[in-house]
PyMOL CGO cylinders between C-alpha atoms (Angstrom):
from pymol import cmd
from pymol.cgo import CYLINDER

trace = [
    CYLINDER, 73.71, -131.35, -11.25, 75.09, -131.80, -7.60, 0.3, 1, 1, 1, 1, 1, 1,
    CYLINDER, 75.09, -131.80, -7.60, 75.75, -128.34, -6.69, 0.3, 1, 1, 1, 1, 1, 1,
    CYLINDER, 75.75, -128.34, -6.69, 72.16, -127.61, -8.16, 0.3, 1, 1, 1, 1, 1, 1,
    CYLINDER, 72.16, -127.61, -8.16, 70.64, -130.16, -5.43, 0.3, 1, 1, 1, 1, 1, 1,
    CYLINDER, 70.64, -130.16, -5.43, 72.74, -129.15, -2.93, 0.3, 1, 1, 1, 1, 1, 1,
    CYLINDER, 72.74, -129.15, -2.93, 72.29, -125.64, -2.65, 0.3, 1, 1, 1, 1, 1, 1,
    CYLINDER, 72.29, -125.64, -2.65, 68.62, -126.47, -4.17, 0.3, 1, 1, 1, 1, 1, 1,
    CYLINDER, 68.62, -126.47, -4.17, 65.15, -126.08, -2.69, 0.3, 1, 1, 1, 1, 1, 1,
    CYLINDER, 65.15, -126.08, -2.69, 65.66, -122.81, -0.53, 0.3, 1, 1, 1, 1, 1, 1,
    CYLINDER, 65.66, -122.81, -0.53, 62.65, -121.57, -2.28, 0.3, 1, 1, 1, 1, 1, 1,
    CYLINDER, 62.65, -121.57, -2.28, 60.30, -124.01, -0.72, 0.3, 1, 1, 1, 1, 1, 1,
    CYLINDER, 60.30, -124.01, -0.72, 62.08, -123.99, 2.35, 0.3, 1, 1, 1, 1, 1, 1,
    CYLINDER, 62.08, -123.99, 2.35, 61.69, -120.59, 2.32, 0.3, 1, 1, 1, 1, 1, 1,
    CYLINDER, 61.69, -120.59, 2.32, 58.28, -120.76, 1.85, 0.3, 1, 1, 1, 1, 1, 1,
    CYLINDER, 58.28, -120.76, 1.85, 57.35, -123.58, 4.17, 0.3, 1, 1, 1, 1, 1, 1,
    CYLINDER, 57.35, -123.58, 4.17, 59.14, -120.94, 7.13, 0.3, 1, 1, 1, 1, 1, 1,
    CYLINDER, 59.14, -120.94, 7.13, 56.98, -118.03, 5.60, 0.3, 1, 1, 1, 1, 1, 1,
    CYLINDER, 56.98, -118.03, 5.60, 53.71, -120.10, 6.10, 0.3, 1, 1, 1, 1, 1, 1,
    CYLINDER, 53.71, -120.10, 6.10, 54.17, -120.92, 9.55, 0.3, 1, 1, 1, 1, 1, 1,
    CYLINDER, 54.17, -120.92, 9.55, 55.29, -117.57, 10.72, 0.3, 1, 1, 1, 1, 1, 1,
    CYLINDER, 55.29, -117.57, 10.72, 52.30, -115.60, 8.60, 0.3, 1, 1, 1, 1, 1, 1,
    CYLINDER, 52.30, -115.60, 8.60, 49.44, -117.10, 8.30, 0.3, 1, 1, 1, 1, 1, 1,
    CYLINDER, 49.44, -117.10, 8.30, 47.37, -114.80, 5.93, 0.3, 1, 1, 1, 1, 1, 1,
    CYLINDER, 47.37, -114.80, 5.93, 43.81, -115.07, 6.15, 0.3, 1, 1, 1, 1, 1, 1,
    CYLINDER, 43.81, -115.07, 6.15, 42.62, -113.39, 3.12, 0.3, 1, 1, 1, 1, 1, 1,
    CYLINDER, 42.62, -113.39, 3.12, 39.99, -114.31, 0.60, 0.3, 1, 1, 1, 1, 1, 1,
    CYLINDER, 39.99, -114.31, 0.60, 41.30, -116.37, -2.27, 0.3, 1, 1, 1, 1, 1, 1,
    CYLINDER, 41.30, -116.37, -2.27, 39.12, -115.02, -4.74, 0.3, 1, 1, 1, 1, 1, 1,
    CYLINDER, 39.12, -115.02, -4.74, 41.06, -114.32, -8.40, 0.3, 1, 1, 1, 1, 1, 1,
    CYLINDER, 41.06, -114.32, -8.40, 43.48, -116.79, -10.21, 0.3, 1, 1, 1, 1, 1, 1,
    CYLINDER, 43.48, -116.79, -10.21, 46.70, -115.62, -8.97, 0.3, 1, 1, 1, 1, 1, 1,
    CYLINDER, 46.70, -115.62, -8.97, 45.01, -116.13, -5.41, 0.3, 1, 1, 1, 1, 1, 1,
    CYLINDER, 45.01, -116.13, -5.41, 44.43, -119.61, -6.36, 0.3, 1, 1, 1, 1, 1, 1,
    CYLINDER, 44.43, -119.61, -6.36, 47.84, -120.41, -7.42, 0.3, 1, 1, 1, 1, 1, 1,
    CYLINDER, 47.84, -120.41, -7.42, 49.97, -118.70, -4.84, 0.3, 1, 1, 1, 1, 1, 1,
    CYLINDER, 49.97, -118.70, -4.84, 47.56, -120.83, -2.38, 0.3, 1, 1, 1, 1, 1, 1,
    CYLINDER, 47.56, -120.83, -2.38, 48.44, -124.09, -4.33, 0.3, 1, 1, 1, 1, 1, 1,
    CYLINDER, 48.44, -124.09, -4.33, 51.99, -123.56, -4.65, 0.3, 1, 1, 1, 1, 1, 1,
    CYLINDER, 51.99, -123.56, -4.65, 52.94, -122.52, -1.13, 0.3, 1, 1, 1, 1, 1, 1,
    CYLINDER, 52.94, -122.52, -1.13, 50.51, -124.86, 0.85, 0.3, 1, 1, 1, 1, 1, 1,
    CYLINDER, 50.51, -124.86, 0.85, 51.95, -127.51, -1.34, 0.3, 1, 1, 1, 1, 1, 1,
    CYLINDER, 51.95, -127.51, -1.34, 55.46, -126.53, -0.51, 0.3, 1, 1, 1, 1, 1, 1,
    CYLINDER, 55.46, -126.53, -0.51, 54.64, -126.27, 3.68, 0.3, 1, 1, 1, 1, 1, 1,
    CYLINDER, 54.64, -126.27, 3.68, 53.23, -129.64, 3.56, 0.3, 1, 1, 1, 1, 1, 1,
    CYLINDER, 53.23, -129.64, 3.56, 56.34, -131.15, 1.51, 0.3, 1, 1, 1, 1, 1, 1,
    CYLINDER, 56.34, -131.15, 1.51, 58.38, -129.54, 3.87, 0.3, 1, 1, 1, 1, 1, 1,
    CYLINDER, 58.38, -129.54, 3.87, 56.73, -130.21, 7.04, 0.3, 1, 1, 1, 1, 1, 1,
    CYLINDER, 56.73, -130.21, 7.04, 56.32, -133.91, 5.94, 0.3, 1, 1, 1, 1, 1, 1,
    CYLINDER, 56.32, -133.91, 5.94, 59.23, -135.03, 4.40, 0.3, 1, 1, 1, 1, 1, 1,
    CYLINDER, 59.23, -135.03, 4.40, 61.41, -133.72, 7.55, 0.3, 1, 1, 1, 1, 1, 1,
    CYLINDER, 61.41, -133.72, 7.55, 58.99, -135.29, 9.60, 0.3, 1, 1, 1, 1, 1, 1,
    CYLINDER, 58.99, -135.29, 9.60, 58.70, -138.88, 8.97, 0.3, 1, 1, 1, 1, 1, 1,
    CYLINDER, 58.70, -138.88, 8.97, 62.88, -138.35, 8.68, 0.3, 1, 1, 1, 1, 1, 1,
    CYLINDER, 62.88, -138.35, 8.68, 62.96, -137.20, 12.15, 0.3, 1, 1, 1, 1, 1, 1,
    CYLINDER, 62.96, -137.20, 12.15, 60.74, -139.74, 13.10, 0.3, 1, 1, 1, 1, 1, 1,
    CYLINDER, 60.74, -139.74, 13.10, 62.67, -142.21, 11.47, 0.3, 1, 1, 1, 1, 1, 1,
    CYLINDER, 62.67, -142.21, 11.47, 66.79, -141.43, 12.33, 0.3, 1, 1, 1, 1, 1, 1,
    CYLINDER, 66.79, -141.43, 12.33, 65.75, -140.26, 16.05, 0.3, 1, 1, 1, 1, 1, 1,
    CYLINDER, 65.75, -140.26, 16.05, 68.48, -138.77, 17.53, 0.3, 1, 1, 1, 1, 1, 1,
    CYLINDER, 68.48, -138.77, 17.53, 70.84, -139.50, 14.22, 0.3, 1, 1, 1, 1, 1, 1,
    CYLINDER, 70.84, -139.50, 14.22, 68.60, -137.13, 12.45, 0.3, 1, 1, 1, 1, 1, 1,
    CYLINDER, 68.60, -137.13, 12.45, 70.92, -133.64, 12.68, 0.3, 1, 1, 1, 1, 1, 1,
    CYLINDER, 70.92, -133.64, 12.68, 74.04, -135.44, 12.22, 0.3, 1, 1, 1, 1, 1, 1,
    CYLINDER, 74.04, -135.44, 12.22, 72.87, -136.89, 9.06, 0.3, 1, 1, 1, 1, 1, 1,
    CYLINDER, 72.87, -136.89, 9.06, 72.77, -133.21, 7.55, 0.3, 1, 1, 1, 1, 1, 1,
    CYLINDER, 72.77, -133.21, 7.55, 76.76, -133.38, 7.62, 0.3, 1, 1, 1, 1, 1, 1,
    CYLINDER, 76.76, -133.38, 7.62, 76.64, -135.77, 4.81, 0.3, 1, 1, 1, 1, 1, 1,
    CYLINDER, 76.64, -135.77, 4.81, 76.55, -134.36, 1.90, 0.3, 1, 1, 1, 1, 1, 1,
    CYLINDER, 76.55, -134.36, 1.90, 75.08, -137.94, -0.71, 0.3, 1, 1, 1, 1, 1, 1,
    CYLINDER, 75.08, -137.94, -0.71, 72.20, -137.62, 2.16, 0.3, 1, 1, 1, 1, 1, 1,
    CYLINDER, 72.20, -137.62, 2.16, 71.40, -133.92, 1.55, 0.3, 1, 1, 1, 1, 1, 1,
    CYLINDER, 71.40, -133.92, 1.55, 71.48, -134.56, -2.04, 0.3, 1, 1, 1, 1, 1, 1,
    CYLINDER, 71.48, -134.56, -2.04, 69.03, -137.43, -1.51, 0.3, 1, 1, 1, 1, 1, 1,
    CYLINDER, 69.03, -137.43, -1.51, 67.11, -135.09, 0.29, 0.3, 1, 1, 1, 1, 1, 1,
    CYLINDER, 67.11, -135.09, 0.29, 67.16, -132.49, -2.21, 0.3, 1, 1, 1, 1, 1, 1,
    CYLINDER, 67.16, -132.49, -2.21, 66.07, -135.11, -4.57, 0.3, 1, 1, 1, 1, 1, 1,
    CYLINDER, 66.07, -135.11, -4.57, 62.95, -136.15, -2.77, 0.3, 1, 1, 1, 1, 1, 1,
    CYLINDER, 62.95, -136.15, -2.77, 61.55, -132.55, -2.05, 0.3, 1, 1, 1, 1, 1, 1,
    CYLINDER, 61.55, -132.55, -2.05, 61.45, -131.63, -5.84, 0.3, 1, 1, 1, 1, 1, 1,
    CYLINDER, 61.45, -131.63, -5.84, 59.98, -134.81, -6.84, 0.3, 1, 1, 1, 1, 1, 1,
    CYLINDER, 59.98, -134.81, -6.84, 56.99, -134.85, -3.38, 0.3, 1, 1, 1, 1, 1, 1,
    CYLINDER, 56.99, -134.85, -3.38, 56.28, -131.10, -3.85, 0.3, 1, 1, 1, 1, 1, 1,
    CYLINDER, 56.28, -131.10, -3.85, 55.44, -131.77, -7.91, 0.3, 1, 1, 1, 1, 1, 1,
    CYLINDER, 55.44, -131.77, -7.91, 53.56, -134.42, -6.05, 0.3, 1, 1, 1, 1, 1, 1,
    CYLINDER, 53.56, -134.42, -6.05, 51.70, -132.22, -3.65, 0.3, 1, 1, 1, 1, 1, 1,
    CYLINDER, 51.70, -132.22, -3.65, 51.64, -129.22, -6.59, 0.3, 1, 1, 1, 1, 1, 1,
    CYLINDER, 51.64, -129.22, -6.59, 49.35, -132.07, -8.58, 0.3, 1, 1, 1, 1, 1, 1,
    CYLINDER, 49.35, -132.07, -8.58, 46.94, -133.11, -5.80, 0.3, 1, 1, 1, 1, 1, 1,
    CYLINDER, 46.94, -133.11, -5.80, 46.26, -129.54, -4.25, 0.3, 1, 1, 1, 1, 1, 1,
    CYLINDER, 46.26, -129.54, -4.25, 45.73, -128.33, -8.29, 0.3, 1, 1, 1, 1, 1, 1,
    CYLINDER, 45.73, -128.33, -8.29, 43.06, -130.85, -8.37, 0.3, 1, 1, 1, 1, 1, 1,
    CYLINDER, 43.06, -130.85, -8.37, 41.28, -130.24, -5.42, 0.3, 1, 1, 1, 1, 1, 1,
    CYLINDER, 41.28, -130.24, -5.42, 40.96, -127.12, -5.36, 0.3, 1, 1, 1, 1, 1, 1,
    CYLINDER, 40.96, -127.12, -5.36, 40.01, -126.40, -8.95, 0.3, 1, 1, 1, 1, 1, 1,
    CYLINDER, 40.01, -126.40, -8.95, 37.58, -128.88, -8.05, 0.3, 1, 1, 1, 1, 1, 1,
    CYLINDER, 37.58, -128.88, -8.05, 35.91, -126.74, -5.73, 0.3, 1, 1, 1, 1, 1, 1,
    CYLINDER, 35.91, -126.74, -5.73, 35.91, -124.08, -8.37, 0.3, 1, 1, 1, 1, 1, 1,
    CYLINDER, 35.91, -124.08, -8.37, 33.68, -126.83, -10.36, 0.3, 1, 1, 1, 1, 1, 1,
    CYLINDER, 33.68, -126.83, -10.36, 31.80, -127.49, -7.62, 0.3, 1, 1, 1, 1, 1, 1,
    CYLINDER, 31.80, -127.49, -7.62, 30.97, -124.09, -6.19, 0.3, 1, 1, 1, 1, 1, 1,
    CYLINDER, 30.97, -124.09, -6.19, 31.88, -121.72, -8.74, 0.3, 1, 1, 1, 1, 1, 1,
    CYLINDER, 31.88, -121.72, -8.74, 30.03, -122.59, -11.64, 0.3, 1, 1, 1, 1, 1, 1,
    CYLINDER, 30.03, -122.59, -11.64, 33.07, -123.52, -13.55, 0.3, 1, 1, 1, 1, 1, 1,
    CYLINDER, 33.07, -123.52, -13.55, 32.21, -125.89, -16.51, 0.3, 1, 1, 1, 1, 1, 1,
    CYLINDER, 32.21, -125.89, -16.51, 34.32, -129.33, -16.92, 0.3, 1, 1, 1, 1, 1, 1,
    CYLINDER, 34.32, -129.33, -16.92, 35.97, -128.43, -19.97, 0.3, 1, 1, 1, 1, 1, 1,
    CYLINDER, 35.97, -128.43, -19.97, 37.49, -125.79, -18.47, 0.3, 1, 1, 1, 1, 1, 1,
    CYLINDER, 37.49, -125.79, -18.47, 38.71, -127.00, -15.21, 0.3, 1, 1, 1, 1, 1, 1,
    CYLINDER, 38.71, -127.00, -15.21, 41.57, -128.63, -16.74, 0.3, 1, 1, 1, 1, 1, 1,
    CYLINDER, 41.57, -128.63, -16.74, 43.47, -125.53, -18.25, 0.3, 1, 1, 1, 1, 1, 1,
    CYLINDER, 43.47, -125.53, -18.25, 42.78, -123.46, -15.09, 0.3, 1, 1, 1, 1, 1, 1,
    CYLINDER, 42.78, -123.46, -15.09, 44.26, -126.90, -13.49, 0.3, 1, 1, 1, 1, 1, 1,
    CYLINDER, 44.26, -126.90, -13.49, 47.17, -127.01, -15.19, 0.3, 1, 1, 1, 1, 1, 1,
    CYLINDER, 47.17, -127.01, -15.19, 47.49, -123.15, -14.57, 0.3, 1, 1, 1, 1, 1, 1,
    CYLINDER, 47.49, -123.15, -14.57, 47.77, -123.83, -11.43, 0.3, 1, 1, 1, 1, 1, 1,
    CYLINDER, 47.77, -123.83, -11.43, 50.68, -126.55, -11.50, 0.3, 1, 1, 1, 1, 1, 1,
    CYLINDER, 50.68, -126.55, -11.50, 52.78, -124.44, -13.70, 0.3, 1, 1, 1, 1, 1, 1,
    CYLINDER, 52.78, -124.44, -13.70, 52.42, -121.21, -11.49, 0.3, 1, 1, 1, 1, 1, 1,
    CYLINDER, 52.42, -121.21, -11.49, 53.67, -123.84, -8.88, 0.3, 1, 1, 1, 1, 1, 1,
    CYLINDER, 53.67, -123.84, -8.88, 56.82, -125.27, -10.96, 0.3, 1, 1, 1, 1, 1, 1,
    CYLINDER, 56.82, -125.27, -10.96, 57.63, -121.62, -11.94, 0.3, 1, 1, 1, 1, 1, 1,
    CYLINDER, 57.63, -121.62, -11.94, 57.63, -120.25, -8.33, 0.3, 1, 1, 1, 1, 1, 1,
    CYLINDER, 57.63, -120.25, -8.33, 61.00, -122.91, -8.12, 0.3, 1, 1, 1, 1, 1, 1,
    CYLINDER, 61.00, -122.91, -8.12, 62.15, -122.32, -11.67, 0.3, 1, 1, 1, 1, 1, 1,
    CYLINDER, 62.15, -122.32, -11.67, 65.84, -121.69, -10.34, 0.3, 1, 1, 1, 1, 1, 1,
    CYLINDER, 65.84, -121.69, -10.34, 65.87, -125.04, -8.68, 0.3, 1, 1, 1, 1, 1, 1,
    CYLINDER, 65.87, -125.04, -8.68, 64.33, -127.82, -10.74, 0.3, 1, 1, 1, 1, 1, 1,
    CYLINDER, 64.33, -127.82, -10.74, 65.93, -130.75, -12.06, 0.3, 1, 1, 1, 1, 1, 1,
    CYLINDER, 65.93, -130.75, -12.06, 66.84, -131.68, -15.64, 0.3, 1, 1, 1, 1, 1, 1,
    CYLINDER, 66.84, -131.68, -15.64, 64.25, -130.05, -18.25, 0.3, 1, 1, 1, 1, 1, 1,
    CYLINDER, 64.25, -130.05, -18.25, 63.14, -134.30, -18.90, 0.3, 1, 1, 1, 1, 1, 1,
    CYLINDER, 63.14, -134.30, -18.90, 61.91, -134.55, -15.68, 0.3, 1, 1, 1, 1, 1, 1,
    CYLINDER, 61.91, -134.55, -15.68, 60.05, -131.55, -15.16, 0.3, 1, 1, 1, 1, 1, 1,
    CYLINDER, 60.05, -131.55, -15.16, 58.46, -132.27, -18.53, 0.3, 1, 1, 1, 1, 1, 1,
    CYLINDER, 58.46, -132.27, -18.53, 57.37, -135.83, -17.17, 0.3, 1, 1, 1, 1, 1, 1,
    CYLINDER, 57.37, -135.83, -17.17, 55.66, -134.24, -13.92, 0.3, 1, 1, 1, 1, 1, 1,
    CYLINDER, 55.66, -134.24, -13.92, 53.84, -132.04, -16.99, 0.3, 1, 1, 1, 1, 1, 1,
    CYLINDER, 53.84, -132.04, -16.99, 53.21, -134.80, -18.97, 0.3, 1, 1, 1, 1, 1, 1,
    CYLINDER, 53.21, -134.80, -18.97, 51.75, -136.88, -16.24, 0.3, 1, 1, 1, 1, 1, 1,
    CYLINDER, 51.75, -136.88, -16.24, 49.46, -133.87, -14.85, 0.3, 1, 1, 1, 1, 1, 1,
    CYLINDER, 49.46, -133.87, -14.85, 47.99, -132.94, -17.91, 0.3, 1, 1, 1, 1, 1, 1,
    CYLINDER, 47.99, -132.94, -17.91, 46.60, -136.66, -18.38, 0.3, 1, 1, 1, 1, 1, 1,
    CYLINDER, 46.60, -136.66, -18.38, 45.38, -136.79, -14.88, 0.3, 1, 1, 1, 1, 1, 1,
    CYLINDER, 45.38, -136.79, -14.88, 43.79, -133.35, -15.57, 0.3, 1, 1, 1, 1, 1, 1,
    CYLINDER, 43.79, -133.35, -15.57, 41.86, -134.12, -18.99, 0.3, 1, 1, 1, 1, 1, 1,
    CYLINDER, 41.86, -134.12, -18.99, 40.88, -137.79, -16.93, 0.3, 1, 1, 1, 1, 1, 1,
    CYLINDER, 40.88, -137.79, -16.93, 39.75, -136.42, -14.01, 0.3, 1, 1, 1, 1, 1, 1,
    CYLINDER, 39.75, -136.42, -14.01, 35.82, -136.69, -13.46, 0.3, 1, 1, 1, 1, 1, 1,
    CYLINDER, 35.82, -136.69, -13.46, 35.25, -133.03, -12.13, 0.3, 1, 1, 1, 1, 1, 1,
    CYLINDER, 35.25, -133.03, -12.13, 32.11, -133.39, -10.80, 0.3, 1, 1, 1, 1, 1, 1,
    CYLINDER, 32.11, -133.39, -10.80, 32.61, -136.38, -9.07, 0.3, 1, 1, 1, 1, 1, 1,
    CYLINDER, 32.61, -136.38, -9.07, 35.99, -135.14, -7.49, 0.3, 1, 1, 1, 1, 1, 1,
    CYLINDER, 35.99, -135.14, -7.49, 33.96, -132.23, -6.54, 0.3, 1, 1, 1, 1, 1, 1,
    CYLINDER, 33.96, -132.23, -6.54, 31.31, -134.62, -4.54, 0.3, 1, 1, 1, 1, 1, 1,
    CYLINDER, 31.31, -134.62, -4.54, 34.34, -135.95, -2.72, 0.3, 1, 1, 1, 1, 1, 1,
    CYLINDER, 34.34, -135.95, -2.72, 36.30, -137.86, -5.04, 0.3, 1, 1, 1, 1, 1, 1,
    CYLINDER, 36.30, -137.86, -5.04, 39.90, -138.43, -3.38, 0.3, 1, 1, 1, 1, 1, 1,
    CYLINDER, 39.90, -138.43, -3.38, 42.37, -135.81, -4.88, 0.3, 1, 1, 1, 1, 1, 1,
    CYLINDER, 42.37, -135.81, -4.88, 44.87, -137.03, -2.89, 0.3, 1, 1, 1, 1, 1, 1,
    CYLINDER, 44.87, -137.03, -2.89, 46.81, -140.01, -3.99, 0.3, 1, 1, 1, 1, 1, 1,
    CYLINDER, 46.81, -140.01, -3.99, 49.87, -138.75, -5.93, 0.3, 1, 1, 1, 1, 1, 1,
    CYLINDER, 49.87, -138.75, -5.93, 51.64, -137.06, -2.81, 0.3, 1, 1, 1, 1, 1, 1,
    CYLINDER, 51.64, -137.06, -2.81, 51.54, -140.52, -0.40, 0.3, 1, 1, 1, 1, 1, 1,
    CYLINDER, 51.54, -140.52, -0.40, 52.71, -142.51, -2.98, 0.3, 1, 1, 1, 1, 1, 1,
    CYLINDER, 52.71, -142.51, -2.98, 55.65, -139.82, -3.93, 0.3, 1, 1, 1, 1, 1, 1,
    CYLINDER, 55.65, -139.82, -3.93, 56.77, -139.36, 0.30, 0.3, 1, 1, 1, 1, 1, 1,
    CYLINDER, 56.77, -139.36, 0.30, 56.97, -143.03, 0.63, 0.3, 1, 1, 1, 1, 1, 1,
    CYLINDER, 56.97, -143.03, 0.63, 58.75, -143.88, -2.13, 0.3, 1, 1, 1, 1, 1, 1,
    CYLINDER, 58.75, -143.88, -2.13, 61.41, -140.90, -2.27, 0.3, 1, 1, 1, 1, 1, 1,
    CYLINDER, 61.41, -140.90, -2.27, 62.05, -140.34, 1.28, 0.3, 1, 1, 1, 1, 1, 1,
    CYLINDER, 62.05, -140.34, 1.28, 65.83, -141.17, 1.84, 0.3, 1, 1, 1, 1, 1, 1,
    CYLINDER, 65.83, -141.17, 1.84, 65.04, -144.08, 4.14, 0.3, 1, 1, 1, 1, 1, 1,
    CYLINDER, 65.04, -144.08, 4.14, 66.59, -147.89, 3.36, 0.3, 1, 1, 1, 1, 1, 1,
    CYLINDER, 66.59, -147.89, 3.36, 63.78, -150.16, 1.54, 0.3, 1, 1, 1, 1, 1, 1,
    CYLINDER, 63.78, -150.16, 1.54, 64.35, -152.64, 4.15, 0.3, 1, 1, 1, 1, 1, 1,
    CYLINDER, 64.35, -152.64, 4.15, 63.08, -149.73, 7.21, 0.3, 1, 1, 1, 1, 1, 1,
    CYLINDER, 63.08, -149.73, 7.21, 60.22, -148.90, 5.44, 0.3, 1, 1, 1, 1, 1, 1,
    CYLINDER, 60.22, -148.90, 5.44, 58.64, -151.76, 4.80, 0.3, 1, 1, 1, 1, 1, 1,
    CYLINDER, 58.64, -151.76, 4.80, 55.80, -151.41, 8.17, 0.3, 1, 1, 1, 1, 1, 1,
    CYLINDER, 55.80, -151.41, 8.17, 55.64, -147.70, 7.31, 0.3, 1, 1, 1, 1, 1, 1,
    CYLINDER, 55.64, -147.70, 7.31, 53.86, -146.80, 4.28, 0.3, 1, 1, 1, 1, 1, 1,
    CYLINDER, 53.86, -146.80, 4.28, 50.14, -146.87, 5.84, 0.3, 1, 1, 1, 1, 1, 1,
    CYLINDER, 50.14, -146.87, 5.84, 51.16, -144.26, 8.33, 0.3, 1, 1, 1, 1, 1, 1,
    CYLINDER, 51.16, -144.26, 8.33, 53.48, -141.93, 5.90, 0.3, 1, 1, 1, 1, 1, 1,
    CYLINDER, 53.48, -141.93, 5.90, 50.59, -142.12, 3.54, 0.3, 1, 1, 1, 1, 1, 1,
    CYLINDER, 50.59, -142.12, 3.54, 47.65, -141.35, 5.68, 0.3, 1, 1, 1, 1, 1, 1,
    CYLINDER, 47.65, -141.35, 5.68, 50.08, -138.58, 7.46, 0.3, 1, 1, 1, 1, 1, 1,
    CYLINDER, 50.08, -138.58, 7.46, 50.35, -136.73, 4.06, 0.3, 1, 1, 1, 1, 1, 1,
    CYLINDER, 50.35, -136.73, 4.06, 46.84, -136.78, 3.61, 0.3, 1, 1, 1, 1, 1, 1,
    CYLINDER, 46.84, -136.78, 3.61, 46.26, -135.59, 7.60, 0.3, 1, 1, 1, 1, 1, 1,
    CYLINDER, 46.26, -135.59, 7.60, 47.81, -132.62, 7.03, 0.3, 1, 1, 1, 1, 1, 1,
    CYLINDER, 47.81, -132.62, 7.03, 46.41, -131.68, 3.50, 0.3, 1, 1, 1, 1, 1, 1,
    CYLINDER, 46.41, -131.68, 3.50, 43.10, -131.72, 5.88, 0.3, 1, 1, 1, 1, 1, 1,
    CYLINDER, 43.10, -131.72, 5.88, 44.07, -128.53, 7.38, 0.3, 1, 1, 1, 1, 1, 1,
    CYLINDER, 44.07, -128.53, 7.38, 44.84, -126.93, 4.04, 0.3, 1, 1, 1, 1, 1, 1,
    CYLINDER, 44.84, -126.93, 4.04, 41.65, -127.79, 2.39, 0.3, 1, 1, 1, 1, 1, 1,
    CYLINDER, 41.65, -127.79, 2.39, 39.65, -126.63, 5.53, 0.3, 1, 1, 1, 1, 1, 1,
    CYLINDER, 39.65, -126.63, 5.53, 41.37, -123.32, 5.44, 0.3, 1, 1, 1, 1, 1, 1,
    CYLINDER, 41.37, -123.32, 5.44, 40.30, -123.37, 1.51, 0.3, 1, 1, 1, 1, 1, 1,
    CYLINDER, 40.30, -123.37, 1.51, 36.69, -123.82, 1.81, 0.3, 1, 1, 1, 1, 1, 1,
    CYLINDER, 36.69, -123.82, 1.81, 36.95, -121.18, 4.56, 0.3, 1, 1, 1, 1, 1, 1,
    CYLINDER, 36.95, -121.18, 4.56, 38.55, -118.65, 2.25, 0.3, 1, 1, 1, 1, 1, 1,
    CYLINDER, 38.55, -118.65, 2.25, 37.80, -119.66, -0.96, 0.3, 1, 1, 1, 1, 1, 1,
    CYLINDER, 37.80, -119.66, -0.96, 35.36, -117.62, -3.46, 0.3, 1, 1, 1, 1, 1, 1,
    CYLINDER, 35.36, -117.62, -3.46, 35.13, -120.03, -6.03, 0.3, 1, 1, 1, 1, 1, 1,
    CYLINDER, 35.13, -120.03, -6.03, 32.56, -118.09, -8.49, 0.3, 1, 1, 1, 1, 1, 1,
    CYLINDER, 32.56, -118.09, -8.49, 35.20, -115.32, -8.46, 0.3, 1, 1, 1, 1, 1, 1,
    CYLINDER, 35.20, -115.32, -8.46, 37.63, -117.39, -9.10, 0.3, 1, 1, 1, 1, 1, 1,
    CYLINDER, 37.63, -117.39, -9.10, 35.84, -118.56, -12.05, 0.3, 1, 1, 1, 1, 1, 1,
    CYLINDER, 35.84, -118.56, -12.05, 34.67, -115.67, -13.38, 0.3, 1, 1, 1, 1, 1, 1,
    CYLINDER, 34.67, -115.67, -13.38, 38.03, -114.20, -13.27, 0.3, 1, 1, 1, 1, 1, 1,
    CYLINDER, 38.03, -114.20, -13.27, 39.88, -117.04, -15.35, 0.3, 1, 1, 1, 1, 1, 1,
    CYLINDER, 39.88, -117.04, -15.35, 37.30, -116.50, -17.86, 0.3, 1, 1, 1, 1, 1, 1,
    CYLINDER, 37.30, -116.50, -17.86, 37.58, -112.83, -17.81, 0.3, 1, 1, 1, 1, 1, 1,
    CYLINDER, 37.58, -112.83, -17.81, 41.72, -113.99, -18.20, 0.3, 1, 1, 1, 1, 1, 1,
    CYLINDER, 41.72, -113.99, -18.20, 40.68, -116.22, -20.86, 0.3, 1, 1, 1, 1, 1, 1,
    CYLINDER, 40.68, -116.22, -20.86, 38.67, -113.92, -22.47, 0.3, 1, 1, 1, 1, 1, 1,
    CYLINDER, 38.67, -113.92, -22.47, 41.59, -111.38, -22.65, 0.3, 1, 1, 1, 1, 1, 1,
    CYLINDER, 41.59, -111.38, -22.65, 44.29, -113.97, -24.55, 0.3, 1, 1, 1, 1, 1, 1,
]
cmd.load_cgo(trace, "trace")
């Protein structure tokens, strides 16, 4: 497992550095739309995050940490396990607009839901942990998607509670240094998943997107 971490995660650091240098600004209007969006917004904001409050945290220690090698793997650790995190609250809120705005009836928002989280754990298929973990981030998501209340979450229900919890508790940081922190990593995760879901309702055509899962769904 330690040369997996290690050498681990290039795929959503790769797509974190794609994101910031090419912004596309194209409709997301069919499924695959939606899940690309999910997947690589959730990976930018793991990666932007994470790195972040470590920065903010180590000062100038932070590059010199890099050279030890239990601390990268700790690192490694805590992307998978925030961006399954992130891949879970984006899933939610944005299918959640489909609800909302696209006509798409509650019964079905949770398979197009967990469409959405799987696309996400398959775009980093060659770097997950062991198969029991990923299968508890499944487990987990598919009760929070057959419990979710779609049409409240649509009204403005908060989506966003798995990824604060999942930065403050994996970042690589000592127990005892965190302890004044978590309001400000949490509400810091959540800042920047404000951008994302602006750019969503922006782009978004959410009766598209719903008429094309059913057209998908149709076709099985």
């Amino acid at each position: 497992m330690g040369m997996q971490w290690t050498k681990g995660m290039s795929l959503l650091r790769e797509a974190a550095a794609r994101l910031s240098l090419r912004r596309d600004r194209g409709p997301v209007d069919t499924v695959a739309g939606l899940a690309g969006f999910v997947s690589t917004r959730a990976a930018f904001v793991t990666q932007k995050k994470l790195y972040g409050y470590l920065k903010a945290r180590m000062g100038t220690r932070y590059p010199s940490m890099f050279e030890d090698e239990v601390f990268v793997q700790s690192i490694n650790v805590a992307k998978l396990h925030v961006f399954a995190a992130c891949l879970s609250d984006l899933s939610i809120h944005t299918v959640a607009r489909v609800v909302a705005a696209g006509h798409l009836a509650r019964d079905e928002a949770p398979a197009l839901a967990r469409h959405c989280f799987e696309a996400g754990i398959g775009d980093n298929a060659a770097h997950l942990p062991e198969p029991e973990v990923v299968e508890g981030w499944r487990e987990r998501f598919r009760k929070r998607a057959e419990d979710v209340h779609w049409e409240n979450m649509a009204a403005g229900g908060e989506s966003f509670t798995e990824s604060p919890k999942a930065l403050y508790r994996w970042a690589p940081i000592a127990d005892q240094l965190k302890v004044h922190d978590r309001e400000i990593v949490e509400n810091s995760i959540r800042f920047a998943f404000g951008e994302v879901t602006r750019d969503f309702r922006g782009r978004s055509r959410p009766a598209e997107i719903a008429a094309d899962w059913r057209e998908r769904k149709g076709a099985l």
